[in-house]
C-alpha positions in Angstrom: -3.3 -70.2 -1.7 -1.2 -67.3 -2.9 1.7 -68.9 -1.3 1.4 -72.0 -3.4 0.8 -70.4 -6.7 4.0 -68.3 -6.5 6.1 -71.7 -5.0 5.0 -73.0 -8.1 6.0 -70.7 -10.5 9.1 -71.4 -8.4 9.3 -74.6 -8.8 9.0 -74.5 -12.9 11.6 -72.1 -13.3 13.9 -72.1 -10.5 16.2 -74.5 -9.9 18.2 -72.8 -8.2 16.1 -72.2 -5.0 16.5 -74.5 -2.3 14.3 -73.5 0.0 10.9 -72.4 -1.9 9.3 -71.9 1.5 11.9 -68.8 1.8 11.6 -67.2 -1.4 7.8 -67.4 -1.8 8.3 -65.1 1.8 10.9 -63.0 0.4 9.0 -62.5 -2.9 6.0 -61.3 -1.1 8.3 -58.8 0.9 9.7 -57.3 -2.3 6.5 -56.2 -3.6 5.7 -54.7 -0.3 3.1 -57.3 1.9 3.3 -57.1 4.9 2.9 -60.3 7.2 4.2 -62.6 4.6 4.2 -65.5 6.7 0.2 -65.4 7.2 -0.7 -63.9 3.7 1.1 -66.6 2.2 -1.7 -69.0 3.4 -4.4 -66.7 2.3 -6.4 -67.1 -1.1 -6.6 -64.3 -3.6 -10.6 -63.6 -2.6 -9.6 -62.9 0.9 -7.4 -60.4 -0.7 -7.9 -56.6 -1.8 -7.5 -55.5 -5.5 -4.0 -54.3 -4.7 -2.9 -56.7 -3.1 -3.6 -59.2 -6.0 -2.2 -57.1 -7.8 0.8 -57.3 -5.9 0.9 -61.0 -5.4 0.7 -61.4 -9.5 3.6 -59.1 -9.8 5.4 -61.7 -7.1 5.1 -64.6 -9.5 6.2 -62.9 -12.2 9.4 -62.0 -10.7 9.7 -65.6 -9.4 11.0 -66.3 -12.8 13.6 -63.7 -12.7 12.5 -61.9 -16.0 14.9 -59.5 -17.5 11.5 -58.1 -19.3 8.6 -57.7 -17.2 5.1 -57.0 -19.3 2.6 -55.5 -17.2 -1.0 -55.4 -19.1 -3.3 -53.6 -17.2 -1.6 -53.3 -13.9 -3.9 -50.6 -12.5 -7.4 -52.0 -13.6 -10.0 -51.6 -11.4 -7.9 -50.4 -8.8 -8.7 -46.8 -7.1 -6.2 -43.7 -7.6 -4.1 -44.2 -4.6 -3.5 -48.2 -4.8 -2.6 -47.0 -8.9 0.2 -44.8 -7.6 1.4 -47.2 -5.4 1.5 -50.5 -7.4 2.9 -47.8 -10.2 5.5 -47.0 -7.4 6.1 -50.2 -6.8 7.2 -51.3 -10.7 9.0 -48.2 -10.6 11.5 -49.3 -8.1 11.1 -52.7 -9.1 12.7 -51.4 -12.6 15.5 -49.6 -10.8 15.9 -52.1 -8.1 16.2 -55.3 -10.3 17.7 -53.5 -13.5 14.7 -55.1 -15.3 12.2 -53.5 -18.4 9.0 -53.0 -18.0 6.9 -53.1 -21.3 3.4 -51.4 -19.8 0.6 -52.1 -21.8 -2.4 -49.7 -21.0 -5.1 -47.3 -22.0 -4.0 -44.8 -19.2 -2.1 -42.5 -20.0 -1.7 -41.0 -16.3 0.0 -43.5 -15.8 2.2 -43.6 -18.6 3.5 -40.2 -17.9 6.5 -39.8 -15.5 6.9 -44.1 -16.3 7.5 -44.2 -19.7 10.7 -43.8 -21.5 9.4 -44.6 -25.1 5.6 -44.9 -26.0 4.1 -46.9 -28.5 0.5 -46.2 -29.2 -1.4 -49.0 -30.8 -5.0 -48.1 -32.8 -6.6 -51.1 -34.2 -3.5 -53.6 -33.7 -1.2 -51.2 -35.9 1.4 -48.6 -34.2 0.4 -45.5 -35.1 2.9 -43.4 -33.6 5.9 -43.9 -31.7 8.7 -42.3 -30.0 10.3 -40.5 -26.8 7.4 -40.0 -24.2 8.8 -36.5 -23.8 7.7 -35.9 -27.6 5.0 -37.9 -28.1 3.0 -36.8 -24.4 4.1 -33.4 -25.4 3.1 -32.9 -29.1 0.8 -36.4 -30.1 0.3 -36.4 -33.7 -2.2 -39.2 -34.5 -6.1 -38.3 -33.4 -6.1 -41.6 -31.2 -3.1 -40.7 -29.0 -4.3 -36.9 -28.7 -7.7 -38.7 -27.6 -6.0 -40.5 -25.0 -4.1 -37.7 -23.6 -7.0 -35.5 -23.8 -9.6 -38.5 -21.6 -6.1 -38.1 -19.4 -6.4 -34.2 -18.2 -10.6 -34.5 -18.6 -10.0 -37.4 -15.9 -7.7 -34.9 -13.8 -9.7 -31.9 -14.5 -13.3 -33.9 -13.1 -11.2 -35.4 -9.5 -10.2 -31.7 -9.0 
């Protein structure tokens, strides 16, 4: 169940936790399920996309990270659950004083998130720097690329 895989994560890293019952509930509340209690017992097919989603974010702040590295966090999920689990690492971020290194190919996403942007083309940085600056004036061909599949996506859903 998606309650025992997040007790466990518990159980490895937290020793301070003496009820793992509790926190496995409280966990699930903090990235926004609902019903914790029941959804605790459920297993990740009986789930939705976002909610996965939600409950892998769960165990990953079971170990109380400082640094939180999010690969992929909106794959295969449709435009409104995106925004929302976006949302959700957002406040996370603020809530928990944690960093988030995101790691994706999206950059409608990255924009409005991102303090610094790395952009990585064949497992070498090829640029780096402020999001303001690189979203705003991209200087490699990759990240321009990127940015440009970015506004073709926007321009296509309008």
């Amino acid at each position: 169940t998606v309650g025992s895989q997040i007790a466990e994560a518990l159980e490895y890293h937290r020793d301070d936790v003496s009820d793992i019952g509790e926190e496995v509930i409280r966990l699930l509340d903090q990235v926004g399920i609902r019903d914790q209690e029941n959804r605790a017992k459920d297993y990740p097919h009986q789930m939705s996309g976002g909610m996965k989603q939600r409950v892998m974010i769960a165990i990953a702040l079971a170990c109380q990270p400082s640094i939180l590295i999010a690969d992929e966090p909106t794959t295969a999920l449709d435009v409104t659950i995106e925004a929302q689990i976006i949302d959700l690492l957002r406040d996370l971020r603020q809530r928990l004083e944690m960093s988030i290194i995101l790691i994706t190919h999206n950059f409608g996403i990255v924009d409005g998130f991102a303090d610094d942007i790395a952009v990585m083309f064949r497992g070498e940085i090829v640029e780096a720097g402020p999001a303001e600056k690189v979203l705003a004036h991209p200087q490699h061909p990759y990240t321009q690329a990127l940015i440009k599949c970015k506004f073709q996506l926007m321009m296509h859903l309008w």
